[in-house]
Every structure is written in structure tokens, then in C-alpha cells.
GUTIDREN-122135 format. One record per residue (C-alpha): residue in one letter; x, y, z. Coordinates in pm, whole numbers, plus 50000, padded with zeros to 5 digits. Example, Ala and Ser with C-alpha at 12.3 -4.5 7.8 and 13.67 -1.06 7.14 Angstrom:
2
A512304955050780/S513674989450714/
//
This chain:
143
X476780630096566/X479360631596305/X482220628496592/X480320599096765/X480570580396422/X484330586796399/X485170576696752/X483320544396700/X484990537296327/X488660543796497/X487870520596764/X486530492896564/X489760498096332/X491470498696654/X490430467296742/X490890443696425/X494240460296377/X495220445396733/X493190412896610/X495610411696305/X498450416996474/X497800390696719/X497450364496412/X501110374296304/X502560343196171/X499530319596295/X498230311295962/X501580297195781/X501130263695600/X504690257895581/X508490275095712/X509310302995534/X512940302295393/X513970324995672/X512800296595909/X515110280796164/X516540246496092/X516870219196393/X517830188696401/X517500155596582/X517940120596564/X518540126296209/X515720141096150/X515080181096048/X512270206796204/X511630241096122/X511050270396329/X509720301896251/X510260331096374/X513730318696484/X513480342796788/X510780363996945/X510870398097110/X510170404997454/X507020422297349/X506210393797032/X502790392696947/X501460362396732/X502790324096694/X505400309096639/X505540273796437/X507550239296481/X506760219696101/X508530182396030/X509940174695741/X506560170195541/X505660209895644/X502860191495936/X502590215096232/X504330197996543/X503800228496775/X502020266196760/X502850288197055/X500920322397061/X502140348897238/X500340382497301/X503230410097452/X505870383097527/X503260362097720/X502450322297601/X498810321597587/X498160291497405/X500470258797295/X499100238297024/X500880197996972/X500520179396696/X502560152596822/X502670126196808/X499380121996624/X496760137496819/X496030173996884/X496390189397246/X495760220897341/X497150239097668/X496210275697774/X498450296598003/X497580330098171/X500670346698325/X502600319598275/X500690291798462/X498740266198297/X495140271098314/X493620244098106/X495090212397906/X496830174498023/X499840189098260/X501940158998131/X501950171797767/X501300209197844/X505050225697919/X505950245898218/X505940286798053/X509140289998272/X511310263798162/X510500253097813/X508970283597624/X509780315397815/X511370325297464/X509840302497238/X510500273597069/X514300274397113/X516700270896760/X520250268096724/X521760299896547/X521150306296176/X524920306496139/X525180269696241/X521940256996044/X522750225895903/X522550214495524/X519060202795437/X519070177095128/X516030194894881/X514270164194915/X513800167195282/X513390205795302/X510000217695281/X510700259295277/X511850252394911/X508150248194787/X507540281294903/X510310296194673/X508420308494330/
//
């Protein structure tokens, strides 16, 4: 009986470790510092993680300038599963299962293949551009 009890305690362990793992990242508010900068049309968006492993389990984030969330891609083993946009205004939510889209508006969800095969993509941390304090919101994280 004893041995019963223990197999089922390791395998509910089991399984919220794997549920916590799969969260990795999902719940930031805003970029960490280590957060990717790009840029466009003068404008600055933050990325985080900068890249993901071939194996990455959890999301990655795209914030604006005001720390809102423009995208959240979850991957489970390397795999998109789920693409959140924020933008422009309204929420839209896409599901993918082995890399096909399986649920969400086709114009706004993006092809696994050619857009997020290896996430959100980021220009190299060694060519991050100057962000003005004022504009940057992975300072307010800094204590």
C-alpha cells in the first residue's frame, strides 16, 4: 500500500513539474533586462527570451514600449502550440499542432514555417540599439 502511495505522489509531482515548466516565461508583466531590443519605424519592442532552443518549452513575449503584450508564442519541445496578438487592439488567438494551424482567423494567425519556426526573431544583443529611459520599460524592473 505504502508503494502504491509513492508511485502516485511521484507521478502527480511528475506532472505539475512538467506543468511548471511549460509556464516558463508565460507569466512576465514586463521584459526582463536581458530582453531583446527591436526596433521599427522608430519605435522600440522587446523580446524575451531573445532565442529559444530546439527543445524550448514555455513562451516567449513581444511588449511595446508601455510593457503591453503585442505577441505570446508557447512552445512545448520546440513546437508553437499557441500564438497570442494583442495587436492592434483586439486579442486573437491561433492554435497550431505540428506546425499547422488548427484553430484561429488564417489572415492574422502566422504560417509555423515561415514566421515563428524559431520564435519571435531579434537582432543580436551586440547590435541592440540605445533605448532613451523614458521609452524603456525593462528599467522598472531594476530594484
Amino acid at each position: 500500500m505504502t508503494r502504491f502511495f509513492l508511485i502516485i505522489v511521484l507521478l502527480a509531482s511528475a506532472g505539475s513539474a512538467r506543468s511548471d515548466q511549460s509556464e516558463q516565461n508565460c507569466a512576465l508583466a514586463a521584459p526582463p533586462l536581458e530582453a531583446a531590443i527591436n526596433t521599427s519605424q522608430s519605435l522600440y519592442f522587446f523580446v524575451y527570451p531573445r532565442t529559444l532552443g530546439d527543445t524550448y518549452t514555455g513562451c516567449q513575449t513581444m511588449w511595446d514600449e508601455k510593457s503591453r503584450k503585442l505577441w505570446v508564442a508557447q512552445f512545448v519541445e520546440g513546437r508553437l502550440v499557441e500564438l497570442v496578438v494583442n495587436w492592434p487592439a483586439r486579442p486573437r488567438r491561433c492554435e497550431y499542432k505540428d506546425g499547422t494551424i488548427v484553430s484561429g482567423d488564417a489572415k492574422v494567425c502566422l504560417s509555423f514555417e515561415t514566421m515563428l519556426r524559431d520564435g519571435i526573431r531579434s537582432i543580436p544583443g551586440t547590435l541592440d540599439p540605445t533605448v532613451p529611459a523614458s521609452r524603456d520599460p525593462r528599467r522598472s524592473n531594476v530594484q
